[in-house]
ZALO-92186 format. One line per field, with one value per residue (C-alpha): residue number from 1; residue in one letter; x, y, z. Coordinates in steps of 0.1 Angstrom, whole numbers. Layout:
nr <- NUM  ...
rest <- A  ...
c1 <- X  ...
c2 <- Y  ...
c3 <- Z  ...
***
This chain:
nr <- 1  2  3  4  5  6  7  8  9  10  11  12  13  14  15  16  17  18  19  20  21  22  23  24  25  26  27  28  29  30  31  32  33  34  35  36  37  38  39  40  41  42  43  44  45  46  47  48  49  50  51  52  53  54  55  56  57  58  59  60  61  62  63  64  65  66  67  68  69  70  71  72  73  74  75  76  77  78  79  80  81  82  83  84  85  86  87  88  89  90  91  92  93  94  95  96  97  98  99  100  101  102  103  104  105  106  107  108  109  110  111  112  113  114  115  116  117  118  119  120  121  122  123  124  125  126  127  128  129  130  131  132  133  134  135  136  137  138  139  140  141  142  143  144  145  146  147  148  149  150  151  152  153  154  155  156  157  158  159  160  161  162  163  164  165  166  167  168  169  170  171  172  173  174  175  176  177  178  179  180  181  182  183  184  185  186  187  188  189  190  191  192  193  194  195  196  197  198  199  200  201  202  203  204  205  206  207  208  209  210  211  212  213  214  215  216  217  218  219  220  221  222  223  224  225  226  227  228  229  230  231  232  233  234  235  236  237  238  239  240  241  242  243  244  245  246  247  248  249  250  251  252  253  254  255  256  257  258  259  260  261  262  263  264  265  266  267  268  269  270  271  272  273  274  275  276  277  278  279  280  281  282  283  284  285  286  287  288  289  290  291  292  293  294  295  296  297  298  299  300  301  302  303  304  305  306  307  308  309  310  311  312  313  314  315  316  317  318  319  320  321  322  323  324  325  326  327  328  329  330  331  332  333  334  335  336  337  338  339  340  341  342  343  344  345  346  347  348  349  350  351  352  353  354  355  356  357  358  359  360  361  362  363  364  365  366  367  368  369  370  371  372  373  374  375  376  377  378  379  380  381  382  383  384  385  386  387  388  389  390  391  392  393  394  395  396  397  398  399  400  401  402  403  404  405  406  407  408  409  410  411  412  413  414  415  416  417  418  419  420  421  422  423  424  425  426  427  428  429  430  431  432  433  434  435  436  437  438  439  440  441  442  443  444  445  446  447  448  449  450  451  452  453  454  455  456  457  458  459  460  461  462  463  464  465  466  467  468  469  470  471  472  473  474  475  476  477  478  479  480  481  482  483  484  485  486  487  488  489  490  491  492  493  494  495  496  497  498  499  500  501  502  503  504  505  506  507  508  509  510  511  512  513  514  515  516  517  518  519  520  521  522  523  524  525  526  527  528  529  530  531  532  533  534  535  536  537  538  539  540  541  542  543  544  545  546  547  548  549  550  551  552  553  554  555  556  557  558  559  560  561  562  563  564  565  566  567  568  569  570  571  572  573  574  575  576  577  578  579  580  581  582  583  584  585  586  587  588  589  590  591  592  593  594  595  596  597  598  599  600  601  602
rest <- X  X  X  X  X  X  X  X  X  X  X  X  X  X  X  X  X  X  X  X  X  X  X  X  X  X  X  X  X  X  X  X  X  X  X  X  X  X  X  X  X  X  X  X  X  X  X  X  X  X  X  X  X  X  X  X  X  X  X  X  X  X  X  X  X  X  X  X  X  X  X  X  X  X  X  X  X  X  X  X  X  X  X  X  X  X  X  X  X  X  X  X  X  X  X  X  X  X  X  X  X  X  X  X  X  X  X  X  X  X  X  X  X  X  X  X  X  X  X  X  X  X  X  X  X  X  X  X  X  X  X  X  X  X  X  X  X  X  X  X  X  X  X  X  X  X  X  X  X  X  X  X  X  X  X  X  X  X  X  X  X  X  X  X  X  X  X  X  X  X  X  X  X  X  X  X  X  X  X  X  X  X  X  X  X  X  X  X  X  X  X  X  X  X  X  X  X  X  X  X  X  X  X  X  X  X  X  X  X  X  X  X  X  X  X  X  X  X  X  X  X  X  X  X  X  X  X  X  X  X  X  X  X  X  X  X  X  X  X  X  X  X  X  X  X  X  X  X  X  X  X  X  X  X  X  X  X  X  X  X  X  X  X  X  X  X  X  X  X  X  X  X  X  X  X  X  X  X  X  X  X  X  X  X  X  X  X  X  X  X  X  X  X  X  X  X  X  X  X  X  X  X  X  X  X  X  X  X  X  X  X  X  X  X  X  X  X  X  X  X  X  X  X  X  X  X  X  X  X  X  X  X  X  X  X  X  X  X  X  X  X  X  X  X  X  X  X  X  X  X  X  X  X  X  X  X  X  X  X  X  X  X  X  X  X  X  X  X  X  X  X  X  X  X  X  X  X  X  X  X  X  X  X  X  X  X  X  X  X  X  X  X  X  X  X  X  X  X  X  X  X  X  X  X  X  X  X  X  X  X  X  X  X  X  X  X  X  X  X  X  X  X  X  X  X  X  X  X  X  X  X  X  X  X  X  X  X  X  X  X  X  X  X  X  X  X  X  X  X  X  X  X  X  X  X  X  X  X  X  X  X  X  X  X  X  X  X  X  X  X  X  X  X  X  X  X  X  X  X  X  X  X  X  X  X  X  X  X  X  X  X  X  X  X  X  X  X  X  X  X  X  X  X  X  X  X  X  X  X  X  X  X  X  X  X  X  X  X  X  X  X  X  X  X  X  X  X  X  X  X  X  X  X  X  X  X  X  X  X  X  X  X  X  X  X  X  X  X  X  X  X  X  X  X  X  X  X  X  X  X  X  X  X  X  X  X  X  X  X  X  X  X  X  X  X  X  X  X  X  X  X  X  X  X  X  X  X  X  X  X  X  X  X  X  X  X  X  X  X  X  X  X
c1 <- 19  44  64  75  50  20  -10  -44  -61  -28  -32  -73  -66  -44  -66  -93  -75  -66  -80  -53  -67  -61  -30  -20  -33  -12  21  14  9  43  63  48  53  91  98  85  109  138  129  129  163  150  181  171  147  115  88  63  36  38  36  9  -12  -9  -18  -46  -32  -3  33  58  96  104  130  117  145  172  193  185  218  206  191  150  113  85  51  15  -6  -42  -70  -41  -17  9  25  62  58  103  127  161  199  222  246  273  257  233  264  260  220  198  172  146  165  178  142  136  100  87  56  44  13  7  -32  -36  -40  -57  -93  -90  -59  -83  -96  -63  -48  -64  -90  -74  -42  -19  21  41  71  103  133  173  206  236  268  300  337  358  397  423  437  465  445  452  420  406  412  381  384  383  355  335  349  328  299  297  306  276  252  259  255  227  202  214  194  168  178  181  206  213  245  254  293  290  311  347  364  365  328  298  260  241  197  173  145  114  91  69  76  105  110  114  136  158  156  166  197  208  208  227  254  255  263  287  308  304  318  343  358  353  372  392  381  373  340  343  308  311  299  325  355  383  416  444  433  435  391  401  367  349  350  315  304  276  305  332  303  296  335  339  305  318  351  335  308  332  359  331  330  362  350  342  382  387  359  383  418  402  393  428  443  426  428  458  452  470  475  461  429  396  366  347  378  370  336  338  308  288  256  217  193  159  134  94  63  44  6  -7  22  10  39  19  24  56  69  52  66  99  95  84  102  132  140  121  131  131  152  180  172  172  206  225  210  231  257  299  328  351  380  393  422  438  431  407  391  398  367  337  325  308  328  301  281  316  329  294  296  331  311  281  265  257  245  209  178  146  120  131  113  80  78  41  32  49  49  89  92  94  117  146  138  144  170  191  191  207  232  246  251  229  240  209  171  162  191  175  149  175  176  199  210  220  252  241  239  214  230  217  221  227  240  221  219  179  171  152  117  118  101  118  116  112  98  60  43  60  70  76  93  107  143  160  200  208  209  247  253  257  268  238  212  188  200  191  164  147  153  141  108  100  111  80  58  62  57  27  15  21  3  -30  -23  -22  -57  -70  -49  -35  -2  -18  8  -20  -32  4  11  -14  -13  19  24  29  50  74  81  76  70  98  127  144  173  197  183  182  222  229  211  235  267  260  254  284  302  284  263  235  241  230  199  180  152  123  100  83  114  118  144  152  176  169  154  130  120  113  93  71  69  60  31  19  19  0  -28  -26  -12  -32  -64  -43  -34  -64  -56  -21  -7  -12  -1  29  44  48  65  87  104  100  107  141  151  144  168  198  198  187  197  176  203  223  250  262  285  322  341  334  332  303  284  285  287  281  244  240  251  252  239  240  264  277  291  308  329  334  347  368  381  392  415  432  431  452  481  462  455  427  436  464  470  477  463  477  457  424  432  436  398  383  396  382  350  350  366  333  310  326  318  284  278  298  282  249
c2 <- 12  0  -33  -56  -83  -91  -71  -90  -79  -95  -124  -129  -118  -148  -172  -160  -165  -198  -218  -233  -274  -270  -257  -288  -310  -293  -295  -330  -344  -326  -340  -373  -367  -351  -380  -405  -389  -390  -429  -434  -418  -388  -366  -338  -307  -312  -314  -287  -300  -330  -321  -294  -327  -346  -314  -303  -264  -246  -254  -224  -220  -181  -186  -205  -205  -211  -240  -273  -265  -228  -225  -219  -219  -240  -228  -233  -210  -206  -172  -152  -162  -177  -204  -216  -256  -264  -249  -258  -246  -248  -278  -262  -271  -303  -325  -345  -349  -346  -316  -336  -353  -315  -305  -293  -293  -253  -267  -234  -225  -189  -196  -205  -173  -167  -169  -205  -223  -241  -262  -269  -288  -284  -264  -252  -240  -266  -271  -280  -302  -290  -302  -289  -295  -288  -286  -289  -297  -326  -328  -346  -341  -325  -298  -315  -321  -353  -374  -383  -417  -405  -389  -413  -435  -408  -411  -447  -446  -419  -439  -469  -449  -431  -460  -477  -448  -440  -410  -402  -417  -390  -369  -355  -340  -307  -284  -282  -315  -314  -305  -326  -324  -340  -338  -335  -352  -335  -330  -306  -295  -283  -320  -340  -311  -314  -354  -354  -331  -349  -379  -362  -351  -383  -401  -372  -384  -419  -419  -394  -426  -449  -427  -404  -373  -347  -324  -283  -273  -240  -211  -212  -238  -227  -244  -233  -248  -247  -254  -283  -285  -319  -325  -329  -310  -286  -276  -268  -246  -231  -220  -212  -187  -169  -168  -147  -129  -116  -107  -84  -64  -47  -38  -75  -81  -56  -73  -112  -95  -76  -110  -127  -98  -100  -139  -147  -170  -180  -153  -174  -179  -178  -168  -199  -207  -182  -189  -212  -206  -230  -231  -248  -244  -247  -260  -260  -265  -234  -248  -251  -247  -210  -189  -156  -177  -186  -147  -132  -157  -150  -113  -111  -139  -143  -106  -95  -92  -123  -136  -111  -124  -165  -162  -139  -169  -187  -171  -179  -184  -159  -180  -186  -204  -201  -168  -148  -122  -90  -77  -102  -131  -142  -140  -160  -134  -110  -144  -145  -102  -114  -125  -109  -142  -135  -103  -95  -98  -87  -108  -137  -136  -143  -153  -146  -121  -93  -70  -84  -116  -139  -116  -114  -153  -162  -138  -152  -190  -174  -163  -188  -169  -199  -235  -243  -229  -224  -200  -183  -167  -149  -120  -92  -61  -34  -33  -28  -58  -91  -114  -143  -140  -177  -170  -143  -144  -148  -181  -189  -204  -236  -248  -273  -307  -333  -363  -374  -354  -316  -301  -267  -251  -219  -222  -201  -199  -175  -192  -205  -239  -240  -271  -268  -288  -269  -234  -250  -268  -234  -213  -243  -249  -209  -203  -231  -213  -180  -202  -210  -175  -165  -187  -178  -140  -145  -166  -139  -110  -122  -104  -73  -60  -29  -50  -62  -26  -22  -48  -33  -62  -86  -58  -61  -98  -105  -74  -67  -44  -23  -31  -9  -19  -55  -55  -28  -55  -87  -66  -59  -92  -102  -82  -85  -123  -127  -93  -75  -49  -51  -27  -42  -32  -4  10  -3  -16  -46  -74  -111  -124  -93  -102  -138  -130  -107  -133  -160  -137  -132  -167  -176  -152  -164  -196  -223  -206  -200  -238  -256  -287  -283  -263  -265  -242  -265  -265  -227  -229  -248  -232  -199  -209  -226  -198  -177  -203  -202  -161  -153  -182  -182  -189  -157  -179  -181  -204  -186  -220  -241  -267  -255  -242  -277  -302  -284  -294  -265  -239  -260  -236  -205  -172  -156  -185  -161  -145  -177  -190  -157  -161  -197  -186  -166  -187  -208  -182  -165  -126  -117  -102  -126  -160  -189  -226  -239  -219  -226  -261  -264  -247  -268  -301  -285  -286  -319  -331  -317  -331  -364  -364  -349  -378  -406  -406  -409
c3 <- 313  285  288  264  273  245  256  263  230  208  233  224  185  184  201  180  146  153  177  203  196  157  168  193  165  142  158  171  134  119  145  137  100  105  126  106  72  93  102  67  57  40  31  15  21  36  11  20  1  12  48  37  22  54  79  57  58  42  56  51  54  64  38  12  -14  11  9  31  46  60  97  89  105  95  99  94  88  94  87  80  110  110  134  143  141  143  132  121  131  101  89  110  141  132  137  105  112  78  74  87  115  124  132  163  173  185  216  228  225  212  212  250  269  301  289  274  301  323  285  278  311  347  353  385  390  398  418  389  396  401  382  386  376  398  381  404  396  403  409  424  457  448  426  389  369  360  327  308  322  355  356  334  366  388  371  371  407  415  401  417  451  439  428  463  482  457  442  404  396  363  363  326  312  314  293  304  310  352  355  356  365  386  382  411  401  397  428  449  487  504  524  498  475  507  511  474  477  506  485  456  484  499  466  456  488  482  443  461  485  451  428  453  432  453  444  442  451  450  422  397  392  418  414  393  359  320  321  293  274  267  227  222  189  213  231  201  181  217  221  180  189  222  205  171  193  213  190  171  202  217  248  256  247  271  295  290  294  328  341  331  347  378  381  364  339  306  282  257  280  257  269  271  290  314  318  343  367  383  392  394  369  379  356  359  338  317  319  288  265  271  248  267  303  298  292  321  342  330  333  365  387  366  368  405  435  445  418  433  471  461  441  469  494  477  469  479  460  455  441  401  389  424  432  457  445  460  463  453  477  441  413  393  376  372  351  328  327  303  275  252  253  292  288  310  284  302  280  253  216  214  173  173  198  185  159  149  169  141  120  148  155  117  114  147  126  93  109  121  160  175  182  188  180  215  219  191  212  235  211  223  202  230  211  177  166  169  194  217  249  256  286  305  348  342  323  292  278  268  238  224  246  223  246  237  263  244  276  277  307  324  330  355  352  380  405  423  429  468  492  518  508  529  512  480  483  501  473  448  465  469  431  427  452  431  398  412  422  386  371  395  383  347  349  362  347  320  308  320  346  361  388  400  403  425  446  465  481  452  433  463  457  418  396  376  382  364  343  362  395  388  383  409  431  417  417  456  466  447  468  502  500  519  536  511  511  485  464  455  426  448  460  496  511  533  546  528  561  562  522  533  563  539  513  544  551  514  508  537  523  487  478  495  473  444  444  461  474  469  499  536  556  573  538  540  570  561  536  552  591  573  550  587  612  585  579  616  638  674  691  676  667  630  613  612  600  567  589  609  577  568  592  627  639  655  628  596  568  585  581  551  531  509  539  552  526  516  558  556  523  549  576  548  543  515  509  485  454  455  436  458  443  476  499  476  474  511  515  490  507  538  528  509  547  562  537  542  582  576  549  558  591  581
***
């Protein structure tokens, strides 16, 4: 069976080579070492040999002649192999930071594989907190966008509500100047997900009545709009990169002027100006630091079936810049198809693990096409040339946390921001459930996808699909919701509720022993008996309005939010295919009405 994962026998070379707790002290002592030169002032290179002295082995650059100013790797190296320990973007992007305050640690593991995990952390598998961010838009009533002040005013505002009721009170900028981000704080179990999301809504509404901003929770930014961006330096190398990416590729020009076309924005319209999608990125722990973990959980659940079924649960929004789409209930992933940066990648870089890893890695920071190092390890070169893929619909590895405990963690970024907090906080606590089955499989498996393929059952919801399936399977639901049938992995077919009630049943079998102690059968339920009531109500009643979808007790959070929404636009005056700010606005201060009687209430 080929795939692009490590096979066991790289995975155990590795781990033989170097041992994974010389490797942990390794890392641990030259981020002590960088942090303490930085402390000091220390402008120039790194001196090697100095850090080589204080780790007692050999410390490498890839590029060992190249300027201080260049993007590089540092590595140790041990018995012949070698090791990424940080790496470095280049001046462009360190906003004015020296070499060794520019050094971004690299945490993963590539000695922890699924012989040695339980010595590393927890004997047992474990739930491992889940942590999102859920960016939304703000405006006024009357459509314009907010001044900075305004929403700093927002923010300030949120937080006040947020820490009244006990829920984190963090909410970041986010790119463009009418768009911020507010954090779920981490946690297991669909109850409290849900409790926590109510919270966040609940102090959205509140800073709403403070500030008398309205919110846009919906999957990309609707109102007529320029999409000002914030000047933050991140965000100015971000635009300069889409900007130079995509101008090296003239079907990609084609891909932008499509979308101004279609939505009617300025001429002059970039295409970080058109990337205006919304959405919730989920964030949970690889055990271990495990590099080989953290790959096959990215390429089986961030590119399986159910990575298809959770986004098109969540799924709605079919307006831009005033305008309905014709034909899509999500324009979300048609707005990321406009730039290379979003194009799919089915497995990020592993630097050690394969045969060019650390040559494309490298490679990616001299050319200056990353921001930042992470980005680095979204290699893409369908095109012909070495991109990142910064912005792919399936996520990214993390590596490169820099708080004392070295966190590495799974990102997924295709999922939609949506405005029921039970819709969201079902998808969230499955996405951990599957996290969880994952990590029980590669104990036992390792990166060794045979037995997956021969448990049909386990294929259906997390092997990997194929690339053209997997976006066959997003363009449908872009176009349909949560109607949608999807394919799974083995070829069926089947309607989102009949996916759920298979994965209810495999996760009653499986995940209570694959997490001992962890999971009772109740918390199944659940998240499945929820996921069940909102996609096939008992009653046979589904939400038709925006105000039942959110507010009615009875139908809240049921129906096709994306026809619901595309149905109130018309209800407004509006025709699809058509621009008509007035009829979107109208919508969008529907549902902020609805949130604010659902919310105010309680």
């Amino acid at each position: 069976m080929s795939t692009p994962l490590p096979s066991n026998e790289t995975l155990l070379e590795f781990s033989q080579a170097v041992p994974w707790q010389r490797i942990e002290e390794t890392k641990r002592n030259f981020n002590e070492a960088v942090r303490t030169m930085a402390g000091e002032g220390h402008t120039g290179a790194l001196p090697l040999d100095v850090l080589s002295n204080k780790l007692g082995l050999t410390v490498t650059a890839y590029y060992p002649d190249a300027p201080a100013e260049q993007g590089n790797v540092f590595m140790g190296e041990l018995n012949g192999k070698q090791f990424v320990l940080g790496s470095t973007v280049s001046s462009r992007y360190r906003s004015g930071k020296t070499p060794a305050q520019a050094v971004v640690p690299y945490n993963f593991n590539p000695s922890v594989n699924h012989t040695n995990l339980p010595e590393t952390e927890h004997p047992n598998n474990a739930m491992r907190a889940l942590g999102a961010e859920l960016e939304l838009g703000l405006l006024h009533p009357d459509g314009r966008g907010p001044a900075e002040a305004e929403v700093q005013e927002f923010i300030r505002s949120y937080q006040q509500a947020a820490r009244r009721i006990g829920v984190t009170p963090q909410i970041d900028r986010e790119a463009c100047q009418y768009q911020v981000e507010c954090h779920v704080a981490p946690g297991v179990g669909y109850q409290l997900t849900r409790a926590s999301l109510d919270g966040i809504l609940s102090s959205l509404v509140a800073a709403s009545e403070s500030t008398g901003l309205l919110t846009a929770i919906i999957s990309a930014y609707p109102i007529l709009s320029d999409f000002k961006l914030t000047d933050d330096p991140k965000v100015n190398t971000a635009r300069d990169l889409m900007i130079m990416v995509n101008g090296q590729h003239p079907s990609y020009q084609d891909k932008l002027n499509d979308a101004k076309r279609r939505y009617h924005l300025a001429p002059n319209t970039s295409v970080i100006e058109a990337f205006r999608i919304q959405g919730c990125h989920i964030h949970l722990d690889v055990a271990g630091r495990s590099e080989a973990l953290g790959l096959l959980q990215f390429y089986c659940l961030l590119r399986s079936a159910t990575a298809v079924v959770n986004s098109a649960m969540l799924k709605g929004g079919p307006f831009v810049n005033g305008t309905c789409d014709p034909d899509l209930l999500c324009v979300r992933e048609h707005l990321r198809g406009t730039t290379v940066t979003g194009r799919p990648l089915m497995v990020p870089l592993t630097p050690h693990l394969s045969a060019d890893g650390l040559d494309k890695y490298a490679g990616l920071l001299k050319s200056e096409k990353v921001n930042s190092v992470v980005r680095a390890m979204l290699y893409e070169d369908g095109l012909g040339t070495p991109n990142s893929t910064m912005h792919n619909v399936l996520g990214r590895l993390r590596p490169d946390l820099g708080s004392s405990k070295r966190i590495c963690t799974l990102e997924s970024t295709g999922m939609p921001v949506n405005i029921s907090a039970s819709r969201q906080a079902a998808v969230l606590t499955d996405f951990e459930f599957s996290h969880a089955i994952l990590e029980d499989y590669f104990r036992r498996h390792g990166a060794d996808l045979a037995p997956m393929y021969e448990d049909r059952a386990l294929l259906e919801i997390l092997g990997p699909l194929s690339p053209e399936t997997f976006q066959r399977l997003h363009d449908d639901s872009d176009r349909m919701g949560s109607d949608v049938v999807i394919t799974t992995a083995t070829g069926s077919e089947m309607s989102l509720a009949e996916f759920y009630e298979k994965k209810r049943l495999y996760m009653h079998r499986h995940l209570i022993d694959a997490v001992p102690g962890h999971i009772r059968p109740r918390d199944i339920d659940d998240v499945y008996s929820s996921i069940n009531r909102m996609l096939v109500p008992p009653s046979g009643q589904q939400a038709q309005t925006v105000e039942q979808y959110i507010n009615d007790p009875k139908l809240r959070s049921t129906g096709n939010w994306g026809r619901i929404l595309r149905n109130a636009f018309i209800e407004e005056g509006g025709s699809p295919g058509t621009s008509n700010p007035e009829a979107v606005l109208r919508v969008i201060t529907r549902m902020h009405g609805a949130l604010r009687a659902r919310y105010l209430q309680a």
